[in-house]
Structures are given as C-alpha cells and as structure tokens.
C-alpha positions as a printed Julia matrix, in Angstrom:
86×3 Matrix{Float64}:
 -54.51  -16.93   -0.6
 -52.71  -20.41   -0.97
 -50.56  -20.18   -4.27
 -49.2   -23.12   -5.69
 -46.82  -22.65   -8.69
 -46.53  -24.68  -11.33
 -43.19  -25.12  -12.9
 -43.64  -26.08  -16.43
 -42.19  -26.43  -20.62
 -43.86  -26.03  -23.58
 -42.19  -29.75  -24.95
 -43.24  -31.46  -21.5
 -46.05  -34.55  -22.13
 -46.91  -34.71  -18.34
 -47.13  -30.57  -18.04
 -50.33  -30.53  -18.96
 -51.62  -33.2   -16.51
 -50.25  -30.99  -13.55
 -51.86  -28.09  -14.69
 -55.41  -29.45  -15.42
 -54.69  -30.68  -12.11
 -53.89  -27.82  -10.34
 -56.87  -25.53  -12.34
 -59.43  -28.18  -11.01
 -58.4   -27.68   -7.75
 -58.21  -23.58   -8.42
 -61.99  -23.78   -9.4
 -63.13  -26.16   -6.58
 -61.76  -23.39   -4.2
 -61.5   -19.66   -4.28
 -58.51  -19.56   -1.91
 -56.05  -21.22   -4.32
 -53.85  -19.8    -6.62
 -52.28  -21.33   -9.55
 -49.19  -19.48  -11.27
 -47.34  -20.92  -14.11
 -43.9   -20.76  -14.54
 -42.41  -21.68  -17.72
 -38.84  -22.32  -18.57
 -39.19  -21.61  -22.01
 -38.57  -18.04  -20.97
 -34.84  -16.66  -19.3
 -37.48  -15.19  -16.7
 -39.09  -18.77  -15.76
 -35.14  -20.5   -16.29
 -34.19  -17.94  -13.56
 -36.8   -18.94  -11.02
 -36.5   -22.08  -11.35
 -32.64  -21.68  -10.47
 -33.34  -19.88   -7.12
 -35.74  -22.72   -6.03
 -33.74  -25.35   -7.49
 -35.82  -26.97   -9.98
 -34.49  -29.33  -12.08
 -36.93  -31.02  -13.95
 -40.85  -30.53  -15.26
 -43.71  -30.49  -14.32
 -42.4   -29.26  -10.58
 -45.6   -28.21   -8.57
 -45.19  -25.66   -5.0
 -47.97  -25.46   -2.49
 -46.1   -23.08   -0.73
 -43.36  -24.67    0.75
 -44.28  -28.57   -0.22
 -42.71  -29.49   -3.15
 -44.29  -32.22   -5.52
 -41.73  -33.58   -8.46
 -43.9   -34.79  -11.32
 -47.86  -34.96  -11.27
 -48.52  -34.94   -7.92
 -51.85  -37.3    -6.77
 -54.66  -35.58   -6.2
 -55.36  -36.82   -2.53
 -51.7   -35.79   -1.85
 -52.19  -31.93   -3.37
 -55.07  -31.53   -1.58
 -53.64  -32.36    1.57
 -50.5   -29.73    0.93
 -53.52  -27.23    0.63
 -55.66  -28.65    3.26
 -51.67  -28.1     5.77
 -51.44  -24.57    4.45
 -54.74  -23.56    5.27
 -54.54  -24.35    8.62
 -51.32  -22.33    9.01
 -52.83  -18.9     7.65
C-alpha cells in the first residue's frame, strides 16, 4: 500500500485542488492511499510539526515531498518510484 498524505486547512483555496488530485489518482489505482491531515485540529498541527510542514496544501508519497499542488505527471512518478521499491 503506497500512502500519500495530504496536509491540508479548511481556509486553503488550492487544498482542494491537491486533494481532487490525489482521490483521482486513489481511484485509478487500488494500491494508493490518500490520508488527510488537517491543521485545523491540535492533532493535524502536531503532525505537521514532526514532519516539518509549514505551509498548505503539503502532499507525501512516502518520503517525496511535493509543496503546493503537485503536477500530475510528477505525482505519478513519486508513486510509479515507490512501487518499485515495495
């Protein structure tokens, strides 16, 4: 399972983009993942600290970090790289 977390707020305009993004890809293949993390919530805030995240939308394919909407080409290819490592 390839999960790719979303690091989100309920007041960002671009938010939205990534996730759309991100469920298109979840639906196109069974072996991805998406889970949301929102910093609305002290939870969210705190996992965001410990993977030092400092602004929204933030997107994780594992250990590939995207800041902003990342392009599609570019998000499949983190998933396409993790794949071949499982």
């Amino acid at each position: 399972m390839i999960e790719i977390r979303v690091f989100t707020h309920p007041t960002c305009a671009t938010c939205p983009n990534a996730i759309q993004m991100v469920q298109r890809l979840e639906a196109q293949d069974s072996s991805v993942q998406m889970k949301l993390v929102s910093l609305a919530t002290a939870n969210g805030r705190e996992i965001a600290k410990s993977a030092n995240v400092l602004s929204v939308p933030t997107v994780f394919v594992n250990g590939t970090r995207f800041v902003g909407v990342p392009k599609w080409d570019d998000l499949l290819e983190a998933v396409n790289h993790e794949k071949e490592n499982l």
